[in-house]
DRENDO-1510 file (C-alpha; in Angstrom, 1 decimal, always signed):
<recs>
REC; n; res; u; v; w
REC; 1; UNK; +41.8; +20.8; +8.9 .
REC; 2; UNK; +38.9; +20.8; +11.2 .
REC; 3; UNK; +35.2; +19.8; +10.1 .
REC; 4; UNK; +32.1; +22.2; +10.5 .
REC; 5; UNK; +30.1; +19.4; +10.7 .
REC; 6; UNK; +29.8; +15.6; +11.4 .
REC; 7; UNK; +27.0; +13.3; +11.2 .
REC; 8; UNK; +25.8; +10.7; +9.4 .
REC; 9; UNK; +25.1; +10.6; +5.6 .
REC; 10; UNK; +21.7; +8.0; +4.7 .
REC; 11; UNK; +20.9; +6.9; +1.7 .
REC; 12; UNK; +18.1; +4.3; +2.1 .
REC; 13; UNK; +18.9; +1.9; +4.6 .
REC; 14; UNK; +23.2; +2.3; +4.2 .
REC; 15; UNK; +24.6; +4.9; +6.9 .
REC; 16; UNK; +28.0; +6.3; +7.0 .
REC; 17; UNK; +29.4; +8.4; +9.6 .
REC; 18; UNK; +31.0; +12.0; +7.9 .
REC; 19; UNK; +32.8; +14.9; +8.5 .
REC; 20; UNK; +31.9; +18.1; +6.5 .
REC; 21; UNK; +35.1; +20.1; +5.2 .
REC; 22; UNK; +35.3; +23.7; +3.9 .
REC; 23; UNK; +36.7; +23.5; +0.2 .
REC; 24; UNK; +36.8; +27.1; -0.2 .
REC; 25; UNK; +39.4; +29.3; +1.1 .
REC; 26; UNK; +38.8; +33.0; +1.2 .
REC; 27; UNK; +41.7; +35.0; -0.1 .
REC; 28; UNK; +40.0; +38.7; +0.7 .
REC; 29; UNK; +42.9; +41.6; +1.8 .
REC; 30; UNK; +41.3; +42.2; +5.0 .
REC; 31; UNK; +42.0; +45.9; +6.9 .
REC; 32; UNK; +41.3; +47.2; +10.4 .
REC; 33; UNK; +39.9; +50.6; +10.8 .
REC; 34; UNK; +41.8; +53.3; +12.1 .
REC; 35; UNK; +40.9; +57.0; +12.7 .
REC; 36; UNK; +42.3; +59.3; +10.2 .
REC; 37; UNK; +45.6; +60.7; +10.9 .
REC; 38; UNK; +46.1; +58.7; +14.0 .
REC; 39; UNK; +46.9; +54.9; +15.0 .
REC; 40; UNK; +44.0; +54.7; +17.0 .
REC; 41; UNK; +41.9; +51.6; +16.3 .
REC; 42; UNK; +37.9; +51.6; +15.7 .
REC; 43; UNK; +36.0; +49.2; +17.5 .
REC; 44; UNK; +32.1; +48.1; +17.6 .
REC; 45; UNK; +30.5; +47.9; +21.4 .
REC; 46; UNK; +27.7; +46.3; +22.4 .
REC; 47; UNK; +25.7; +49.4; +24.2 .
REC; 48; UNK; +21.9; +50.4; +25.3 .
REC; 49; UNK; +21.4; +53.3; +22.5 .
REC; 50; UNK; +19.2; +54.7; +25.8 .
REC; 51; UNK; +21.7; +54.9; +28.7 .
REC; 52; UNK; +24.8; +54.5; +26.4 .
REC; 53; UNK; +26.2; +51.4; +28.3 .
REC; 54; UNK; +28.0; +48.5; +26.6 .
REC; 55; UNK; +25.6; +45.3; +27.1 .
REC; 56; UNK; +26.9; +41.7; +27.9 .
REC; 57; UNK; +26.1; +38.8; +25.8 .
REC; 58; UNK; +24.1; +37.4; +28.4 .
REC; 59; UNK; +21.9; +40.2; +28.5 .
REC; 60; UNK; +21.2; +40.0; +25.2 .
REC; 61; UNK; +17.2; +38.5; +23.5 .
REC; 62; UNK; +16.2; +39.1; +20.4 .
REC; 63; UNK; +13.2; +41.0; +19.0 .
REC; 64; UNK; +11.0; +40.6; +16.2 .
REC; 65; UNK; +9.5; +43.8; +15.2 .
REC; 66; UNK; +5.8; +44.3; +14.5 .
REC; 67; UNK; +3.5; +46.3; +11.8 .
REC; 68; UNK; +2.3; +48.0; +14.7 .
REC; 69; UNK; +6.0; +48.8; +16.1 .
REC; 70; UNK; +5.7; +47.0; +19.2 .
REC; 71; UNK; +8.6; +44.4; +19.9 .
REC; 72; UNK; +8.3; +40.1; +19.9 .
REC; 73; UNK; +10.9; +39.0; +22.4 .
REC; 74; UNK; +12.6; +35.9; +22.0 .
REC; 75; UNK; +15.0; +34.4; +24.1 .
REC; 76; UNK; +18.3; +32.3; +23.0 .
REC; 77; UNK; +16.9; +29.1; +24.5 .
REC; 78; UNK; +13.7; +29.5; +22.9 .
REC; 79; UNK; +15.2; +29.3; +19.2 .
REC; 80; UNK; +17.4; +26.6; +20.5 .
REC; 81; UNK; +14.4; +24.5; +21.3 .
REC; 82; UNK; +12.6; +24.8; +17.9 .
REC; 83; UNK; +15.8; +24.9; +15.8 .
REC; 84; UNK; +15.1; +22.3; +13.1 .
REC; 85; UNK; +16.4; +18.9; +13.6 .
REC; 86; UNK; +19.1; +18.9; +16.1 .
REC; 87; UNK; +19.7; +15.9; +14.6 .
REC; 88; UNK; +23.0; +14.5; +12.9 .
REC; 89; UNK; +21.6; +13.0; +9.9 .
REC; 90; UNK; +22.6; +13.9; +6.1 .
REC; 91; UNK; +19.3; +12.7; +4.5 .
REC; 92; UNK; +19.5; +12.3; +0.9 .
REC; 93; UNK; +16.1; +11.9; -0.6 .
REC; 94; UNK; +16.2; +11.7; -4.7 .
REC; 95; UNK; +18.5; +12.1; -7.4 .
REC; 96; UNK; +18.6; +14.0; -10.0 .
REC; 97; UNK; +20.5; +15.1; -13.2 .
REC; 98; UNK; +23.6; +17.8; -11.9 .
REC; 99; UNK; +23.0; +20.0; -15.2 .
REC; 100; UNK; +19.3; +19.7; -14.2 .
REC; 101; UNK; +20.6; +22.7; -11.7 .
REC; 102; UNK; +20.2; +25.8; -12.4 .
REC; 103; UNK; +23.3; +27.5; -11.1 .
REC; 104; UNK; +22.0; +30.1; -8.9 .
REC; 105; UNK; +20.4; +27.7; -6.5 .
REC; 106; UNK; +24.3; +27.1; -5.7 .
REC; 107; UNK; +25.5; +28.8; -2.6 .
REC; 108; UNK; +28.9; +26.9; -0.8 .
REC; 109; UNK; +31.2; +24.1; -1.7 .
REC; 110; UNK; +32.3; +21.4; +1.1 .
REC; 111; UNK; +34.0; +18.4; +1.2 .
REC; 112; UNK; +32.5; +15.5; +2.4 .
REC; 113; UNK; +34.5; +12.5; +4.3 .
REC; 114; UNK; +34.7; +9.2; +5.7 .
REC; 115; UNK; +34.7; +10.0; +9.8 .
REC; 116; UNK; +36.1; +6.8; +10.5 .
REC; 117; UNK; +38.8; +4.1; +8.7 .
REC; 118; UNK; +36.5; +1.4; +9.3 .
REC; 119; UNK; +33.8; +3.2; +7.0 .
REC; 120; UNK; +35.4; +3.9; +3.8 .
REC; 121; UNK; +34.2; +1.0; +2.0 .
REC; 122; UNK; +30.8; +2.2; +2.1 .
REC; 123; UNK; +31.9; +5.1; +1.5 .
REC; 124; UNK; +33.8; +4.5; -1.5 .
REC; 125; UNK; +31.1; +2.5; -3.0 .
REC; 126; UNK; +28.6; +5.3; -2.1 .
REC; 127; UNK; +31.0; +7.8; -4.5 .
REC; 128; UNK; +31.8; +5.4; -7.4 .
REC; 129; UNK; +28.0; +4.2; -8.1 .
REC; 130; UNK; +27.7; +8.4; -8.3 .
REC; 131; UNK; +30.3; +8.9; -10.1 .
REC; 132; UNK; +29.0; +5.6; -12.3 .
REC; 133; UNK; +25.2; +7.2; -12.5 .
REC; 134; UNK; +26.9; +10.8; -13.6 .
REC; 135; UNK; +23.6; +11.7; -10.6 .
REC; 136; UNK; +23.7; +13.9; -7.7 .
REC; 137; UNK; +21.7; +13.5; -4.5 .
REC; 138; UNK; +19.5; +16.3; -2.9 .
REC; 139; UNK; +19.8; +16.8; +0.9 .
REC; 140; UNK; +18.5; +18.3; +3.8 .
REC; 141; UNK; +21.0; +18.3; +7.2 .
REC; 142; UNK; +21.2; +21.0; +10.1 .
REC; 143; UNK; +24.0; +22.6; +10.7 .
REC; 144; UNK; +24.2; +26.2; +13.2 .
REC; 145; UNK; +20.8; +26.2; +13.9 .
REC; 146; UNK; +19.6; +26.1; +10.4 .
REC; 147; UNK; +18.8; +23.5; +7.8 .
REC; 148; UNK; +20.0; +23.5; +4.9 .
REC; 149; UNK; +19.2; +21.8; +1.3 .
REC; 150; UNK; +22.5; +20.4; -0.2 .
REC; 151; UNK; +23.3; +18.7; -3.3 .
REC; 152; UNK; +25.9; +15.7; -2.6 .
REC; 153; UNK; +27.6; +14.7; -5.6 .
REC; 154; UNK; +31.4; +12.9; -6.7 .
REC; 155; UNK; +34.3; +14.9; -7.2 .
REC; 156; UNK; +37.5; +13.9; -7.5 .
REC; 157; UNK; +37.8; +11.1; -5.1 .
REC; 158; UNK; +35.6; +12.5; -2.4 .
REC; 159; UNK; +32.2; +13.5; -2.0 .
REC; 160; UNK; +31.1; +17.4; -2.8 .
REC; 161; UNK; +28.6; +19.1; -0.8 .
REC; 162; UNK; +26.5; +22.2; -2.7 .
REC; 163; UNK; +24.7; +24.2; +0.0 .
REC; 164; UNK; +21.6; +25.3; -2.4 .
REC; 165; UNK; +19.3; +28.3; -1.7 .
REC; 166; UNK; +15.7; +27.0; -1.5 .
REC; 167; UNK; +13.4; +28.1; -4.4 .
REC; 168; UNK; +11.8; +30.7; -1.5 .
REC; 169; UNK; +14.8; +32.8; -1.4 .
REC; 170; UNK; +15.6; +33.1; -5.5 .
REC; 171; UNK; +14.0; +36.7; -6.4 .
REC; 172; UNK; +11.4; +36.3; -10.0 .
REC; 173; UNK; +13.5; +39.3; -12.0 .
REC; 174; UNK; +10.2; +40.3; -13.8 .
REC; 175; UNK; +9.4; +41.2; -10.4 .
REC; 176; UNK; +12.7; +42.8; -8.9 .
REC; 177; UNK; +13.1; +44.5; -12.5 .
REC; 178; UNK; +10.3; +46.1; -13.4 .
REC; 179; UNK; +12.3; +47.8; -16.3 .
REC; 180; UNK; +13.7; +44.7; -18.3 .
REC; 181; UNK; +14.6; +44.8; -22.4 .
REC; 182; UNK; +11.8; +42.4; -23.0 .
REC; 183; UNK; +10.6; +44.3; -25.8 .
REC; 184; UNK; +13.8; +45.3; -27.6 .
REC; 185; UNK; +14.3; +42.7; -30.5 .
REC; 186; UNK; +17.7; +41.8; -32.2 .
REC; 187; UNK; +17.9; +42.2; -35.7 .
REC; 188; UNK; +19.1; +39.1; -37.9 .
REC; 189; UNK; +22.1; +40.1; -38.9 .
REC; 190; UNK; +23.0; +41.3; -35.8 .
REC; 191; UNK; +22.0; +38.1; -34.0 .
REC; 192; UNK; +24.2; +36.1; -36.3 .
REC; 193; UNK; +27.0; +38.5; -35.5 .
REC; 194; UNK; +26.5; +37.8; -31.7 .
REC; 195; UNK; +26.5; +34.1; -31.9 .
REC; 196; UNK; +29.7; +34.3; -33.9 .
REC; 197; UNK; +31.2; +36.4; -31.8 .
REC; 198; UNK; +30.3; +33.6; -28.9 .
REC; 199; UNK; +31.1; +30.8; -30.9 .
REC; 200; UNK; +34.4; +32.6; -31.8 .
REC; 201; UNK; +35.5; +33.0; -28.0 .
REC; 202; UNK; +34.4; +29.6; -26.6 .
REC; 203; UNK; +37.0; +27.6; -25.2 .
REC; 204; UNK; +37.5; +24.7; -22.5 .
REC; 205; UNK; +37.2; +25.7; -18.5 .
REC; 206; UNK; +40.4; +25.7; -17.3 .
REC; 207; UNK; +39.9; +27.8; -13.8 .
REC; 208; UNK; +43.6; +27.6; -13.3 .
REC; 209; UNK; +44.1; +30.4; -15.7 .
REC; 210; UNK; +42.3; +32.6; -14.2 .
REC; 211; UNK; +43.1; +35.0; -11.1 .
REC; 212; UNK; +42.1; +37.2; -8.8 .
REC; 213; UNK; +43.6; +40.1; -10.3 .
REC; 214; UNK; +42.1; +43.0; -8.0 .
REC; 215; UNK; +43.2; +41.2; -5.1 .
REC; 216; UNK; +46.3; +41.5; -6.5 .
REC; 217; UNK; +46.3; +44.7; -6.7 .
REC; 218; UNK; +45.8; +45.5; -3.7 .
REC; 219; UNK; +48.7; +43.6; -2.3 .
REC; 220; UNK; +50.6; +45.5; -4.4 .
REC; 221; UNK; +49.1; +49.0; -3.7 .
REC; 222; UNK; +50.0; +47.4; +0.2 .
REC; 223; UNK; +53.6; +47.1; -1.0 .
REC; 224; UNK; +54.1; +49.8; -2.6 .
REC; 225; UNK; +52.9; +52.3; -0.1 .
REC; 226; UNK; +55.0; +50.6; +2.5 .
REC; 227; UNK; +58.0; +51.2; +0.2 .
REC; 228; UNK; +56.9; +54.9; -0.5 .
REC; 229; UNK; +56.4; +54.2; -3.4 .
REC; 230; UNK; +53.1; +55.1; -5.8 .
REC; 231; UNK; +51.6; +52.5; -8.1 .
REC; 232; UNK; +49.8; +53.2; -11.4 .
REC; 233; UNK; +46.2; +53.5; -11.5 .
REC; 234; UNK; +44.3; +51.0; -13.7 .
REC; 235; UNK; +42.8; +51.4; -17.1 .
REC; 236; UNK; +39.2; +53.0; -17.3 .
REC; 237; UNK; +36.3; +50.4; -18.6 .
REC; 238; UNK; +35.2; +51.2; -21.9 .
REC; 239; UNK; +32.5; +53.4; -23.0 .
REC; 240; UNK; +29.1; +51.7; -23.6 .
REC; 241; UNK; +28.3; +50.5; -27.3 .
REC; 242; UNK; +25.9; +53.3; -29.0 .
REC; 243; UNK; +23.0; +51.4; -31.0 .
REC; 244; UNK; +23.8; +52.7; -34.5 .
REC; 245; UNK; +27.8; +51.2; -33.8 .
REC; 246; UNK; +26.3; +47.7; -32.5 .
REC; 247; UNK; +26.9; +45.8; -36.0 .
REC; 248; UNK; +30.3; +47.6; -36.4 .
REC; 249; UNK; +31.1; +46.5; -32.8 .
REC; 250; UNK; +29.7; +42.8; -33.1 .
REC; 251; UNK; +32.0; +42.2; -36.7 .
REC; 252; UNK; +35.4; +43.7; -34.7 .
REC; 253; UNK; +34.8; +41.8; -31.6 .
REC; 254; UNK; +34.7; +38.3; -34.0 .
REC; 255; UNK; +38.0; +39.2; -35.9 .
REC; 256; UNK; +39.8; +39.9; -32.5 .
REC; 257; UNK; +38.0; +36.7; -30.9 .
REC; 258; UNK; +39.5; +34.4; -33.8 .
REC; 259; UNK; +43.0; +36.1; -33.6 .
REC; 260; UNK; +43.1; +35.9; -29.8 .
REC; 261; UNK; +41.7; +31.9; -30.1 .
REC; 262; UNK; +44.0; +30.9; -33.0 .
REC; 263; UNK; +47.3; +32.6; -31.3 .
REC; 264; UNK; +46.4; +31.0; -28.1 .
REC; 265; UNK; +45.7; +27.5; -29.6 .
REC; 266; UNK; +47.7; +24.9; -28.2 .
REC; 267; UNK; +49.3; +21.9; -29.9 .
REC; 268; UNK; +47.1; +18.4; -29.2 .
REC; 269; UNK; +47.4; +16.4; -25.9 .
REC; 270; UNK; +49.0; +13.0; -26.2 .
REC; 271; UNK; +46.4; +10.6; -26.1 .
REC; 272; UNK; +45.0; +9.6; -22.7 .
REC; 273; UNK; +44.6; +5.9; -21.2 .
REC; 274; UNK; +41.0; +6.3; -21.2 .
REC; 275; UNK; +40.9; +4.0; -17.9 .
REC; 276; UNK; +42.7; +6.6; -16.7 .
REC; 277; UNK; +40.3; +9.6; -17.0 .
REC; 278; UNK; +37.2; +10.2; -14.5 .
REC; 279; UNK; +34.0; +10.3; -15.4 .
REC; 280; UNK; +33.5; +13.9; -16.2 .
REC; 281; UNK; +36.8; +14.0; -18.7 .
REC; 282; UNK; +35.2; +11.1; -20.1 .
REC; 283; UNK; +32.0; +13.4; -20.5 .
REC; 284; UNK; +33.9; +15.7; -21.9 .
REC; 285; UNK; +35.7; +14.0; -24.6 .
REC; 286; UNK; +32.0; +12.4; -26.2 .
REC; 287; UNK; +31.0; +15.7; -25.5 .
REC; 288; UNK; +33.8; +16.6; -27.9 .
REC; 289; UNK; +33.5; +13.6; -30.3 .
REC; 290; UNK; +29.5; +14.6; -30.3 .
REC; 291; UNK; +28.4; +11.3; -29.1 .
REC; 292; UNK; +24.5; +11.0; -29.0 .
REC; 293; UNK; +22.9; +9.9; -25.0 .
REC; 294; UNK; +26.2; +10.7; -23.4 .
REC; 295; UNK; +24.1; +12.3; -20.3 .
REC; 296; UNK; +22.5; +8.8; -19.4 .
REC; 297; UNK; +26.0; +6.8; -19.7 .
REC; 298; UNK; +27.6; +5.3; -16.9 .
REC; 299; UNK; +31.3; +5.4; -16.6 .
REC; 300; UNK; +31.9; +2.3; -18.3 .
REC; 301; UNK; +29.4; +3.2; -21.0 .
REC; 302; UNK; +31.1; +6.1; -22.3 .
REC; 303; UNK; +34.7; +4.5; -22.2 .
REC; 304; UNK; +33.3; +1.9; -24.6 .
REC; 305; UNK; +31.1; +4.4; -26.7 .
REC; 306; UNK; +34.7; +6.2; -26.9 .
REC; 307; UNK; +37.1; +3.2; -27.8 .
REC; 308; UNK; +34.2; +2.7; -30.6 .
REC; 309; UNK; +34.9; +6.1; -31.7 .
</recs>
């Protein structure tokens, strides 16, 4: 696999050389575009919309347009000489609590790695003290011509990188949504019903179970048309929930919540060498056992507060 980045990761006065990986891998159906009732491909040209000839990249500046309609032109080199950084450094500059996060500052997942043999000592002590803190690091590095803030945290024996959207780009909903619910208030009964109806569904993450199902589909709408064959259409979404059925609705949804959870209970998982379990299964099991100050224990705290348990 080939890195998209490599530099150096500080923290204080301790530098390691990395490599940044792409953990994701996009599993998208992708299509050409063909003219209907042909096999001729489309394609995109370059072209002067006034004289209708395809322009070279070369040829190419950029322009930023004014109020007035007039045109700022920018050459390539000129962004290339104020591009932030054009350094190779991975700065972290605090740390703070991961569920501290709100999730829609997360954009991209990477892998971060040791670039070099001879550096994964520091490396590794780097990831266990995180993994030990149960902290993240926040991060600013440069990568394509644009910084980026990043959140560096442990994973599974090897440093994550969160590319985060800075608080600038995050839209204020009361703004964007001029018509929210604000106003509409739940009635008590109600209210209970929707909590039960959440605590009756909850369950553990467990991503492996679930799929991209419409990608699926369309590999098999791909199949099947290449066989000559039709494939059946998929079940219409249900109709929206009228007000005066909401309770009605709410108690239904409980009962089928507690029969789907108790059919698809599973029998108890032998018990675990607790040495043997990271940090965040650890987490997970005071989580479970309700054990107070969990958020501020190392690693080696919660295996004790656990055998005491």
């Amino acid at each position: 696999m080939r890195p998209v980045w490599s530099g150096s990761l500080s923290l204080g006065l301790v530098t390691v050389p990395v490599r940044l990986y792409s953990a994701v891998e996009d599993h998208t159906v992708h299509f050409r575009q063909f003219q209907r009732g042909t096999e001729d491909r489309i394609r995109y040209r370059r072209v002067n919309e006034r004289t209708g000839k395809e322009v070279g990249y070369e040829d190419i500046v950029k322009g930023y347009e004014l109020d007035s309609g007039e045109y700022v032109v920018v050459e390539p080199e000129e962004l290339d000489e104020i591009a932030p950084g054009r350094s190779k450094s991975l700065d972290i500059e605090s740390f703070v609590e991961l569920d501290a996060i709100d999730p829609m500052f997360f954009d991209k997942t990477y892998w971060l790695a040791p670039a070099k043999d001879e550096f994964e000592r520091p490396y590794a002590l780097l990831l266990e003290a995180m993994d030990s803190s149960g902290k993240a690091g926040i991060a600013k590095f440069v990568m394509r011509g644009r910084e980026y803030l990043a959140l560096v945290r442990s994973g599974d024996g090897v440093m994550v990188l969160n590319t985060l959207h800075f608080a600038a780009d995050l839209r204020d909903p009361a703004e964007q949504l001029p018509d929210l619910p604000g106003k509409a208030k739940a009635r008590g009964k109600e209210l209970d019903m929707a909590v039960n109806l959440i605590d009756a569904m909850s369950d553990d993450w467990r991503p492996e179970e679930y799929r991209d199902t419409y990608t699926d589909r369309v590999r098999e709408l791909i199949k099947a048309k290449k066989k000559g064959d039709t494939i059946t259409p998929a079940t219409e979404p249900g109709e929206p929930t009228k007000v005066v059925d909401l309770f009605e609705a709410l108690s239904k949804s409980v009962e089928s919540g507690k029969a789907k959870k108790k059919s698809g209970a599973k029998k108890p998982a032998a018990k675990k060498d607790l040495s043997s379990l990271s940090k965040a299964d650890l987490d997970k099991l005071a989580r479970e056992r309700d054990i107070k100050g969990r958020s501020k224990m190392t690693r080696a705290s919660l295996e004790k507060a656990l055998k005491a348990s």
